[in-house]
mmCIF file of the protein (N, C-alpha, C, O) and its ligand, coordinates in Angstrom:
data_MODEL
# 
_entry.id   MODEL 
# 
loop_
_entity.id 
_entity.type 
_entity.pdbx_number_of_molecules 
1 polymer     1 
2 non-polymer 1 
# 
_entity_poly.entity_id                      1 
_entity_poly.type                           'polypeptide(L)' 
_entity_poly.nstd_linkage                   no 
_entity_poly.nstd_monomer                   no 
_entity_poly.pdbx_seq_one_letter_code       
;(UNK)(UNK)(UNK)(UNK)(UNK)(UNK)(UNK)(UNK)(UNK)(UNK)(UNK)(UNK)(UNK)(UNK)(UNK)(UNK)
(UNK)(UNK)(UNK)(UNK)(UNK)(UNK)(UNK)(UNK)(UNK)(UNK)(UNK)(UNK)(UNK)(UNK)(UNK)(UNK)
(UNK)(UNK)(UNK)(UNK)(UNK)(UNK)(UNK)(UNK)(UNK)(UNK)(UNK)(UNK)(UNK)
;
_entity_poly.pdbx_seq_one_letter_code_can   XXXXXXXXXXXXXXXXXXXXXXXXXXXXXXXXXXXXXXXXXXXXX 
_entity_poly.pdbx_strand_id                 A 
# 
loop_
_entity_poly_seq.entity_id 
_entity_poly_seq.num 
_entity_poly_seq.mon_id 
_entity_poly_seq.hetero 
1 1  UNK n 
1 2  UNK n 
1 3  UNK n 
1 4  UNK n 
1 5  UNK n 
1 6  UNK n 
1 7  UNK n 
1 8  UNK n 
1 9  UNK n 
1 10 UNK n 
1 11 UNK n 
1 12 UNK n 
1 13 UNK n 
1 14 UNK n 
1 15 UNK n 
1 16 UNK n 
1 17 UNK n 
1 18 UNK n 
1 19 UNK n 
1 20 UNK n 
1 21 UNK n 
1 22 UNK n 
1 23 UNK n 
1 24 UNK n 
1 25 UNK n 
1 26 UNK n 
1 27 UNK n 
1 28 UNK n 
1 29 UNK n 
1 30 UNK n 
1 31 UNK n 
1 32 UNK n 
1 33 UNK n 
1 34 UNK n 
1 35 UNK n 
1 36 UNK n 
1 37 UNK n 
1 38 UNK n 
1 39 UNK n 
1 40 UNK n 
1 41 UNK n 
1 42 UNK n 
1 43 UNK n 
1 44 UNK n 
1 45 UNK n 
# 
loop_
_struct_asym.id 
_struct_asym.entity_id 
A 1 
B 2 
# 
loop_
_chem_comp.id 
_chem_comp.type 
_chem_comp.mon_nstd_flag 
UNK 'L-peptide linking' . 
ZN  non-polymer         . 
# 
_pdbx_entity_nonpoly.entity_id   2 
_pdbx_entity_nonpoly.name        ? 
_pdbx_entity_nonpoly.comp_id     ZN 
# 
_pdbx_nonpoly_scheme.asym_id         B 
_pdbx_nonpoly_scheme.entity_id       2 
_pdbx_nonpoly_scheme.mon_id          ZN 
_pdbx_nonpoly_scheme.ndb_seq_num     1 
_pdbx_nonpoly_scheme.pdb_seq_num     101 
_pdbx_nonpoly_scheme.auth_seq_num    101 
_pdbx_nonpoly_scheme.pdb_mon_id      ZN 
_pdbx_nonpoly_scheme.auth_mon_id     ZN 
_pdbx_nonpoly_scheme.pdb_strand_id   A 
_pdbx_nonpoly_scheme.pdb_ins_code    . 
# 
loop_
_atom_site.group_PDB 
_atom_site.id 
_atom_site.type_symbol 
_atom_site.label_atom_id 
_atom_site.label_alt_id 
_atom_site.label_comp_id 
_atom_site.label_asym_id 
_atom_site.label_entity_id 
_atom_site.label_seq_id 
_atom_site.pdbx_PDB_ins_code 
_atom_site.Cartn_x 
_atom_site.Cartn_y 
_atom_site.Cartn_z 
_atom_site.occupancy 
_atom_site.B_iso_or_equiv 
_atom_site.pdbx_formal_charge 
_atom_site.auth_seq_id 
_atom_site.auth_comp_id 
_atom_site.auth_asym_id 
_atom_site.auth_atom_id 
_atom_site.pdbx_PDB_model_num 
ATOM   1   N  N  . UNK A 1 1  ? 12.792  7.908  7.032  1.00 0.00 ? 1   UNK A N  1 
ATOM   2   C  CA . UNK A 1 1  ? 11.391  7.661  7.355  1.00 0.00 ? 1   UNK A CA 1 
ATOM   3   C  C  . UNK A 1 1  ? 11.066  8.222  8.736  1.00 0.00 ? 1   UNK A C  1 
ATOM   4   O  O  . UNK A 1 1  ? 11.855  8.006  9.657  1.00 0.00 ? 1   UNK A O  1 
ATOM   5   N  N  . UNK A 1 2  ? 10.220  8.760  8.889  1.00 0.00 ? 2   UNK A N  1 
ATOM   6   C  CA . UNK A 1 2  ? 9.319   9.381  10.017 1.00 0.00 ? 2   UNK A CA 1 
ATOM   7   C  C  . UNK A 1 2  ? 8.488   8.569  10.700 1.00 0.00 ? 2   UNK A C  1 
ATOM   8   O  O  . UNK A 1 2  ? 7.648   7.967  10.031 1.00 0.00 ? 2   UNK A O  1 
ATOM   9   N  N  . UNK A 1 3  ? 8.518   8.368  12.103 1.00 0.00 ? 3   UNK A N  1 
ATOM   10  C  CA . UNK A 1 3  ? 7.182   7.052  12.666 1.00 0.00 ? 3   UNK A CA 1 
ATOM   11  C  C  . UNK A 1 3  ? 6.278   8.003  12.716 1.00 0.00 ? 3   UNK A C  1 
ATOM   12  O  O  . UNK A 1 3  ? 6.570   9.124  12.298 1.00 0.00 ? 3   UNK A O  1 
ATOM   13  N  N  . UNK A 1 4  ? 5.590   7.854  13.001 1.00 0.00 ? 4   UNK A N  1 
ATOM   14  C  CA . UNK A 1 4  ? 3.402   8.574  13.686 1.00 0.00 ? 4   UNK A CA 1 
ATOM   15  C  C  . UNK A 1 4  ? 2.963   7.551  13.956 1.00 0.00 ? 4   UNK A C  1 
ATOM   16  O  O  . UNK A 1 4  ? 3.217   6.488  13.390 1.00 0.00 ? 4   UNK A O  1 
ATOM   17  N  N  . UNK A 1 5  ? 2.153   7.747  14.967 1.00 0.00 ? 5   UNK A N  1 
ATOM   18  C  CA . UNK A 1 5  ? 1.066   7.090  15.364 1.00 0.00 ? 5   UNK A CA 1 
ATOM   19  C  C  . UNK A 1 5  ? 0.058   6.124  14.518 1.00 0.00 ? 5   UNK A C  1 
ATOM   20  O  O  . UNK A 1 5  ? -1.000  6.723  14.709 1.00 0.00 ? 5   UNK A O  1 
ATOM   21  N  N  . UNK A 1 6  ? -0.230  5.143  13.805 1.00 0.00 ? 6   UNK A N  1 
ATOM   22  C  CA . UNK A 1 6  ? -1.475  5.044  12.724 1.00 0.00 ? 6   UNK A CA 1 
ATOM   23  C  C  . UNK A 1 6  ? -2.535  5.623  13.354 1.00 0.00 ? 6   UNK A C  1 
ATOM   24  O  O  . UNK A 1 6  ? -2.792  5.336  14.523 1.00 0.00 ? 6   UNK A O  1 
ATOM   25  N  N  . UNK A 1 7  ? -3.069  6.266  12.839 1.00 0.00 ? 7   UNK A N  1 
ATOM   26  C  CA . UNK A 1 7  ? -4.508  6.458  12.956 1.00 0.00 ? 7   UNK A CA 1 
ATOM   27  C  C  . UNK A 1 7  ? -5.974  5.299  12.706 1.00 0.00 ? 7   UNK A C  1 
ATOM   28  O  O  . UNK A 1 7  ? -7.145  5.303  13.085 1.00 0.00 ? 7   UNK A O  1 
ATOM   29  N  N  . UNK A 1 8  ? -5.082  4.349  11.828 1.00 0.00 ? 8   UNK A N  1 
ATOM   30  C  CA . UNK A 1 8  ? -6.113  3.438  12.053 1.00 0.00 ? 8   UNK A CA 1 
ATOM   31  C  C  . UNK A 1 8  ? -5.953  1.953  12.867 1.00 0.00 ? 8   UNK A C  1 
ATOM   32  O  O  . UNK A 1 8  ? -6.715  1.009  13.076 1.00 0.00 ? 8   UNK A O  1 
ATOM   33  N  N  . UNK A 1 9  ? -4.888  2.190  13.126 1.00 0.00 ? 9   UNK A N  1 
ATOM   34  C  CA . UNK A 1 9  ? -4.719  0.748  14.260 1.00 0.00 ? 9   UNK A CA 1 
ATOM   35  C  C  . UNK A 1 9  ? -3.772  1.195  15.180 1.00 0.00 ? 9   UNK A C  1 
ATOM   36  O  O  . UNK A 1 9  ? -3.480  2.391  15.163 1.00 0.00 ? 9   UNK A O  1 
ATOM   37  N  N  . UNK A 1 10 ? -3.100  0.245  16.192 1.00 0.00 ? 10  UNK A N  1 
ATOM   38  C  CA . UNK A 1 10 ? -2.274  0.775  17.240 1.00 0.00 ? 10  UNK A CA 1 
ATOM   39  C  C  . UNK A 1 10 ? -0.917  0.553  16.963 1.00 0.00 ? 10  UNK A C  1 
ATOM   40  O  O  . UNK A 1 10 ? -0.083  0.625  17.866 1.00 0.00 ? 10  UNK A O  1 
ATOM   41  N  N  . UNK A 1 11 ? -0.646  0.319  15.929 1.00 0.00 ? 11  UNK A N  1 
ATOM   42  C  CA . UNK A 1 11 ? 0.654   0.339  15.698 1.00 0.00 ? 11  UNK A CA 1 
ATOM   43  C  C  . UNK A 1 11 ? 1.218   1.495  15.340 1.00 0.00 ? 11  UNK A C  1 
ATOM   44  O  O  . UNK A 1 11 ? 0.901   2.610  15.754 1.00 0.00 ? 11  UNK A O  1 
ATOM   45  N  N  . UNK A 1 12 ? 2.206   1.182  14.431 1.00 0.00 ? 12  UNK A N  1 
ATOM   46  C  CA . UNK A 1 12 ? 3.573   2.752  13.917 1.00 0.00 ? 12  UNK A CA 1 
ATOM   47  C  C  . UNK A 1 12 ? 3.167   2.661  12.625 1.00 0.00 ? 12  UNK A C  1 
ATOM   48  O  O  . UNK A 1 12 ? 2.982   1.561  12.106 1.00 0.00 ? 12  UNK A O  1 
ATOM   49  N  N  . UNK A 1 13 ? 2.972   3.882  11.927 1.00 0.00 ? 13  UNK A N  1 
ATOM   50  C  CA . UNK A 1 13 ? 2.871   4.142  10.861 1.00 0.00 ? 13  UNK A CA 1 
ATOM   51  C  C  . UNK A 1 13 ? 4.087   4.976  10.204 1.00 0.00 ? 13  UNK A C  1 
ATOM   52  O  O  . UNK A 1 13 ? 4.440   6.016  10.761 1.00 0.00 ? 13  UNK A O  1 
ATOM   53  N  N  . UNK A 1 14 ? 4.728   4.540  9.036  1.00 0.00 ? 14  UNK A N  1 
ATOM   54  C  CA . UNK A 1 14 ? 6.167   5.745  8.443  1.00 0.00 ? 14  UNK A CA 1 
ATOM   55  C  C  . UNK A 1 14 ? 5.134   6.193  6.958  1.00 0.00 ? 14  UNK A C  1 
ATOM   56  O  O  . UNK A 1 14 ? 4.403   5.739  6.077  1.00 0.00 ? 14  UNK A O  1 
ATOM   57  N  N  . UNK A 1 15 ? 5.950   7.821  7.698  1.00 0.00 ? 15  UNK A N  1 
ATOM   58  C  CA . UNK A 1 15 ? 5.432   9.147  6.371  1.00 0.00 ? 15  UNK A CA 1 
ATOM   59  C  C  . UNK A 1 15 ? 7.163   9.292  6.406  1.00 0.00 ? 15  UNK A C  1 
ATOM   60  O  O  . UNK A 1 15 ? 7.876   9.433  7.399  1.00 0.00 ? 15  UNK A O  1 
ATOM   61  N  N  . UNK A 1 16 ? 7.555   9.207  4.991  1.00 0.00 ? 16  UNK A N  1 
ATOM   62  C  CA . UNK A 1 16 ? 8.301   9.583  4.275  1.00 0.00 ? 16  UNK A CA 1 
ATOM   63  C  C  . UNK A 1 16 ? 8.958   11.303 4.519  1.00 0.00 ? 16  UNK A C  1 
ATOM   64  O  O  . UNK A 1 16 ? 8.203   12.156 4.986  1.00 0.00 ? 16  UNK A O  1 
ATOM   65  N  N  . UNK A 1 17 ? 9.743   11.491 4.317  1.00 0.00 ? 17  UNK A N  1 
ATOM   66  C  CA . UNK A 1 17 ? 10.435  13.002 4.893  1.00 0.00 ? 17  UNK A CA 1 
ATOM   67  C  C  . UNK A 1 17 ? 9.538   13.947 4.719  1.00 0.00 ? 17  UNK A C  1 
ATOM   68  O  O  . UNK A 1 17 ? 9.229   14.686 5.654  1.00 0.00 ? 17  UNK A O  1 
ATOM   69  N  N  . UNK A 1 18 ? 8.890   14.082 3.269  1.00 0.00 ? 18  UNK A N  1 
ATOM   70  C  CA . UNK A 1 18 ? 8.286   15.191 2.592  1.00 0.00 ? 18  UNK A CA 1 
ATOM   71  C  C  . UNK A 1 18 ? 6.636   15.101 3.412  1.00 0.00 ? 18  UNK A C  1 
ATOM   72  O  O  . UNK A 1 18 ? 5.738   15.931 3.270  1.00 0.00 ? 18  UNK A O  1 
ATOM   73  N  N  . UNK A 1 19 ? 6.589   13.879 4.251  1.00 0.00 ? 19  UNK A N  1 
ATOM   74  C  CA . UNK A 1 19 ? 5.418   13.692 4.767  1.00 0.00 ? 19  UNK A CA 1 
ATOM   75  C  C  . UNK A 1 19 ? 4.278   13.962 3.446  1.00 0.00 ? 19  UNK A C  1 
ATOM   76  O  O  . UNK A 1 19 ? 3.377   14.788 3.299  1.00 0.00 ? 19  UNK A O  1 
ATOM   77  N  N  . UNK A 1 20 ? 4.586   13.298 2.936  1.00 0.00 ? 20  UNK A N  1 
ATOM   78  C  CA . UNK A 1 20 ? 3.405   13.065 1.349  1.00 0.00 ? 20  UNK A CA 1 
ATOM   79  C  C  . UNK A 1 20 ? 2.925   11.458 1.233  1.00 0.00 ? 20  UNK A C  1 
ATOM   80  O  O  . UNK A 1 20 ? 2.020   11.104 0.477  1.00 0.00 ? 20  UNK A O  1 
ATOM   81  N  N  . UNK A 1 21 ? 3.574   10.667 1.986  1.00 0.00 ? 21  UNK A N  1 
ATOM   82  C  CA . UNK A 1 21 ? 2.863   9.810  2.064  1.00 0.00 ? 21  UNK A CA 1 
ATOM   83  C  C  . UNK A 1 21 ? 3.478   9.111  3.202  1.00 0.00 ? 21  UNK A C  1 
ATOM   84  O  O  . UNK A 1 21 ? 4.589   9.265  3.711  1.00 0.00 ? 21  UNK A O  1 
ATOM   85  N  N  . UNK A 1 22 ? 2.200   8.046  3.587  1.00 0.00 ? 22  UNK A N  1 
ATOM   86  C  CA . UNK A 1 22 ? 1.961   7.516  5.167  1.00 0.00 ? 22  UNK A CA 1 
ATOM   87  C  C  . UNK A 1 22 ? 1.364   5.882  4.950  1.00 0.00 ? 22  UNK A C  1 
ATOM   88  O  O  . UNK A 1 22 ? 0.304   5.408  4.543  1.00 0.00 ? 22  UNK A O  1 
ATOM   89  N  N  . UNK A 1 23 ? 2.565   5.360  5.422  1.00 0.00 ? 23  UNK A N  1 
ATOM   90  C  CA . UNK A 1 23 ? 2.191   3.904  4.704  1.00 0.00 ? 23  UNK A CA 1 
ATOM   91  C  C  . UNK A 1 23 ? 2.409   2.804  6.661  1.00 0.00 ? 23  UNK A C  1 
ATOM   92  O  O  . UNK A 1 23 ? 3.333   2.891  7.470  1.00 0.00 ? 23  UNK A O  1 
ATOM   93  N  N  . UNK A 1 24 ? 1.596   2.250  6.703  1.00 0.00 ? 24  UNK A N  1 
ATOM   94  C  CA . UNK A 1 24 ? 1.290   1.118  7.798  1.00 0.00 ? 24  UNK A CA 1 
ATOM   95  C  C  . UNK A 1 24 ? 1.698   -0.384 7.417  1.00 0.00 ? 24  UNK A C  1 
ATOM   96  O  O  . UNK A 1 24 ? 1.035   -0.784 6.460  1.00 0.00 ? 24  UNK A O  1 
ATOM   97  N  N  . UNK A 1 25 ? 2.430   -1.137 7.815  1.00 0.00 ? 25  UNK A N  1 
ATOM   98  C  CA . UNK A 1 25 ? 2.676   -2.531 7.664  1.00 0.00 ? 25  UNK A CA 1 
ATOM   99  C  C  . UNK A 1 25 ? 1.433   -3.138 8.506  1.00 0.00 ? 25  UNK A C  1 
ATOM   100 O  O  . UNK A 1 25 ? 0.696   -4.015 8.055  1.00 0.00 ? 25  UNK A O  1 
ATOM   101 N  N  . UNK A 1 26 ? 1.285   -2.498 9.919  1.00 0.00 ? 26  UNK A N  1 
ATOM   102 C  CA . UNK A 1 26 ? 0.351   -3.213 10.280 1.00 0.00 ? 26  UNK A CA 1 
ATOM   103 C  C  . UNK A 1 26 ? -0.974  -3.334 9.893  1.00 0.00 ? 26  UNK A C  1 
ATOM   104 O  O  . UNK A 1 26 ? -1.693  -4.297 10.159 1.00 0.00 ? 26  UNK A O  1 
ATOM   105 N  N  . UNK A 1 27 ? -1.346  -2.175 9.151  1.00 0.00 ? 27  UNK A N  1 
ATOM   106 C  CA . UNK A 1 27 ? -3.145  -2.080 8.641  1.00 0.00 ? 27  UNK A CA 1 
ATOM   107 C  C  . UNK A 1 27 ? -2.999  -2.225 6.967  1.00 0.00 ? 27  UNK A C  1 
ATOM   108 O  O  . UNK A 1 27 ? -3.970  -2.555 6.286  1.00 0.00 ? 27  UNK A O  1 
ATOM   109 N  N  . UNK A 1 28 ? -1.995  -2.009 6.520  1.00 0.00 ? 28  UNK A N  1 
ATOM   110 C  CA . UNK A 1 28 ? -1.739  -1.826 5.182  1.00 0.00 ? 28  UNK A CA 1 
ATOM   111 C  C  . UNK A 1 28 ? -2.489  -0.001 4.866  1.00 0.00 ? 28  UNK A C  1 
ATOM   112 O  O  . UNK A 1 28 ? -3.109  0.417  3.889  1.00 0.00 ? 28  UNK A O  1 
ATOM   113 N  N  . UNK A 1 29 ? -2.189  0.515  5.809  1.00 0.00 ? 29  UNK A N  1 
ATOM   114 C  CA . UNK A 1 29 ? -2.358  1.640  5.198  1.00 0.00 ? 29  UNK A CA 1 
ATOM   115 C  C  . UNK A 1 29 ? -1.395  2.592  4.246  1.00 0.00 ? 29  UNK A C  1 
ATOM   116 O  O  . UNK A 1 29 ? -0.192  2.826  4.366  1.00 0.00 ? 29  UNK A O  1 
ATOM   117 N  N  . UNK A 1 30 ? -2.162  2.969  3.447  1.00 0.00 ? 30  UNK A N  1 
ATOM   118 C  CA . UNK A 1 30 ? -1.295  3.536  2.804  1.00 0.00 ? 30  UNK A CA 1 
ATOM   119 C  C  . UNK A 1 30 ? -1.747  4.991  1.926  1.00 0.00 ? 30  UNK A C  1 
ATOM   120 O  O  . UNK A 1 30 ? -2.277  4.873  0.821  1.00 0.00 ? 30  UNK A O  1 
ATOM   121 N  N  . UNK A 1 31 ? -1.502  6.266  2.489  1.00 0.00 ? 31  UNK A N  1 
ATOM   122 C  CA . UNK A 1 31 ? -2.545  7.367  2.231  1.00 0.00 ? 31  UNK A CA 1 
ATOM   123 C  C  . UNK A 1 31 ? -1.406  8.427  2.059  1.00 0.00 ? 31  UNK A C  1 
ATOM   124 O  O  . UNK A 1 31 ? -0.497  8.658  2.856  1.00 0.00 ? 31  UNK A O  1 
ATOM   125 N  N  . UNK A 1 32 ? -1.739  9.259  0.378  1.00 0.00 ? 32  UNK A N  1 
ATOM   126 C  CA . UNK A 1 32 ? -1.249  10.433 0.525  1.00 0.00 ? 32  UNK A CA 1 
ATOM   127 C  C  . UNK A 1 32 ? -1.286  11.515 1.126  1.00 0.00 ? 32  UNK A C  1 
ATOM   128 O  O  . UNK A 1 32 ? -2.465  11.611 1.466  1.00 0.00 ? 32  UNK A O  1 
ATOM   129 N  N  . UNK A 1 33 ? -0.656  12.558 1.543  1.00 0.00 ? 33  UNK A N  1 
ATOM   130 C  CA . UNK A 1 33 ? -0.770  13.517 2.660  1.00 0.00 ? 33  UNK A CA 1 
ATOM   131 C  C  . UNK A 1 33 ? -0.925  14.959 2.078  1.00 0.00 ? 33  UNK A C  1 
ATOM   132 O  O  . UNK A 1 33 ? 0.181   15.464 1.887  1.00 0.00 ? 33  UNK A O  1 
ATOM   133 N  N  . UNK A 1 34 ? -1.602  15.485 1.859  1.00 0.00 ? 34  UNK A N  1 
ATOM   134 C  CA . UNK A 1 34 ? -1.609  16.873 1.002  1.00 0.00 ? 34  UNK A CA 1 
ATOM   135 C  C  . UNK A 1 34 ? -2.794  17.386 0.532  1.00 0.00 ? 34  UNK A C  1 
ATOM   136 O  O  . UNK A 1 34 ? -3.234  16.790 -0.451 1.00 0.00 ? 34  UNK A O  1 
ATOM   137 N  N  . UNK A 1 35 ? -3.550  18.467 1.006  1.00 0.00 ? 35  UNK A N  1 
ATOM   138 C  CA . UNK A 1 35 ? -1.977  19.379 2.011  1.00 0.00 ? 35  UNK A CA 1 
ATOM   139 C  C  . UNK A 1 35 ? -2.466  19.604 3.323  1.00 0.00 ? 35  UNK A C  1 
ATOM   140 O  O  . UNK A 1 35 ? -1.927  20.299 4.184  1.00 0.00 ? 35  UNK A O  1 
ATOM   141 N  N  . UNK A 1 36 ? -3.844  18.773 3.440  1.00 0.00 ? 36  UNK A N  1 
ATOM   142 C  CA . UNK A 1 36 ? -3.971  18.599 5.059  1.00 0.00 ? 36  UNK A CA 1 
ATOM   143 C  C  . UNK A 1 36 ? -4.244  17.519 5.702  1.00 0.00 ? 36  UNK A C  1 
ATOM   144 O  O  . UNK A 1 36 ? -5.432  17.243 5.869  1.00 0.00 ? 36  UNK A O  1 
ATOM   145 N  N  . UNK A 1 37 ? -3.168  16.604 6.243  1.00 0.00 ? 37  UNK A N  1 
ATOM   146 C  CA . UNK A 1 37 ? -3.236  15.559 6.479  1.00 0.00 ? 37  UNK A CA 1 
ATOM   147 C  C  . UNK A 1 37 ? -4.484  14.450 7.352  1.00 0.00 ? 37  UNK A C  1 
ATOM   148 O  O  . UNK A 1 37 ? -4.515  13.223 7.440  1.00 0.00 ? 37  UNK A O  1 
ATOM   149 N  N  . UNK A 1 38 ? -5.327  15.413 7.846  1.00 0.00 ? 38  UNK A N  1 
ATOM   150 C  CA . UNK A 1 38 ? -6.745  14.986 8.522  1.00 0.00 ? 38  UNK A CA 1 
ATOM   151 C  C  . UNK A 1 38 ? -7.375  14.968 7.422  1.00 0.00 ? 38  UNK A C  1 
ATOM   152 O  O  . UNK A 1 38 ? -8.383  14.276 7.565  1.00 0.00 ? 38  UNK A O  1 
ATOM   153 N  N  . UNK A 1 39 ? -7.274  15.466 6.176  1.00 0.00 ? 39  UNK A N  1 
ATOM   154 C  CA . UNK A 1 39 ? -8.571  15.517 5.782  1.00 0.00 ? 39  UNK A CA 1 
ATOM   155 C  C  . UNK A 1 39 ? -8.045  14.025 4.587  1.00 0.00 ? 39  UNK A C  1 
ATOM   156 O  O  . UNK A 1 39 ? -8.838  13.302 3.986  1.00 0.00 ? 39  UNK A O  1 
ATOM   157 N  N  . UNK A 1 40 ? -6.199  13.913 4.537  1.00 0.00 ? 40  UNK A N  1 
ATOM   158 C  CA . UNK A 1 40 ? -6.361  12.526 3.325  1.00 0.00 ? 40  UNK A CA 1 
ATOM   159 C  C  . UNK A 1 40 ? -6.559  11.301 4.674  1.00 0.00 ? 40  UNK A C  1 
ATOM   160 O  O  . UNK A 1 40 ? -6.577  10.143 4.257  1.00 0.00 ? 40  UNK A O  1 
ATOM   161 N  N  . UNK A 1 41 ? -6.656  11.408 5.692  1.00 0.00 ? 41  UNK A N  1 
ATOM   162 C  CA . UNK A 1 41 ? -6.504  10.575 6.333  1.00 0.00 ? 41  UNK A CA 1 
ATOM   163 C  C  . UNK A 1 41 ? -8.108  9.628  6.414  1.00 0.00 ? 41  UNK A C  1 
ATOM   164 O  O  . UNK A 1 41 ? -8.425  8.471  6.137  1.00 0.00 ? 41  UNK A O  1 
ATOM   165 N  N  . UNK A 1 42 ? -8.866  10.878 6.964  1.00 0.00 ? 42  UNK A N  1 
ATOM   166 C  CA . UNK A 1 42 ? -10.174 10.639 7.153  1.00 0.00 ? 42  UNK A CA 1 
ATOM   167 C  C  . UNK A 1 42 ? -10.589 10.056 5.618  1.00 0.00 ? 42  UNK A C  1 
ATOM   168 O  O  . UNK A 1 42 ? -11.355 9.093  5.635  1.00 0.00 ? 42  UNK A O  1 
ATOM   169 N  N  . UNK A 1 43 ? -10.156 10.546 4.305  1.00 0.00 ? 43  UNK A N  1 
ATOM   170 C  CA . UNK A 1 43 ? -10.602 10.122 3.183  1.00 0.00 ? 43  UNK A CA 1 
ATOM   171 C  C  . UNK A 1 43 ? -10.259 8.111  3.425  1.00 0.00 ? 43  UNK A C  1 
ATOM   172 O  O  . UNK A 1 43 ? -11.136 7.253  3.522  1.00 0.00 ? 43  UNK A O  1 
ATOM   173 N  N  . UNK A 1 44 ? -9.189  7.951  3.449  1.00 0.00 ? 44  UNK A N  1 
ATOM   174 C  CA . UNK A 1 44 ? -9.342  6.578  3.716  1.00 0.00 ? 44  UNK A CA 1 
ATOM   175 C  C  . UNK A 1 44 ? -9.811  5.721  4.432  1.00 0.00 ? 44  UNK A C  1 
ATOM   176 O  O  . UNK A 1 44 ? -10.326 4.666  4.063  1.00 0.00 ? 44  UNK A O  1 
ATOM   177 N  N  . UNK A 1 45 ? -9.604  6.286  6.009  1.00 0.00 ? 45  UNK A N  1 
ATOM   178 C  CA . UNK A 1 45 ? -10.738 5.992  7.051  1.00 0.00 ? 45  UNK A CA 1 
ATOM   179 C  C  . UNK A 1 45 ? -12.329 5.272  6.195  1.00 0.00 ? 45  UNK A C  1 
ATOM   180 O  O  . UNK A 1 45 ? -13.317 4.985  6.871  1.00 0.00 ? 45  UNK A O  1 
HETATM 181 ZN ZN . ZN  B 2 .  ? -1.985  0.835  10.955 1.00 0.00 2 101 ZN  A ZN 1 
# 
């Protein structure tokens, strides 16, 4: 697992190796990545 930043809260978010998906314990986020990750991000936003 990979940390990042969440984008939607201030915690750690893990994207999976293939970075295809990006899942948050702290926000419950949880967003596929492909194939440009601003644009699945903002979709959940
Ligand atoms: Zn979060």
């Amino acid at each position: 697992m990979i940390k990042i930043d969440c984008p939607l809260c201030a915690g750690e978010a893990s994207a999976d190796e293939a970075l295809t998906l990006v899942t948050c314990d702290g926000c419950g986020l949880a967003a596929e990545i492909a194939p440009d990750p601003f644009v699945a991000l903002e979709a959940v936003a």
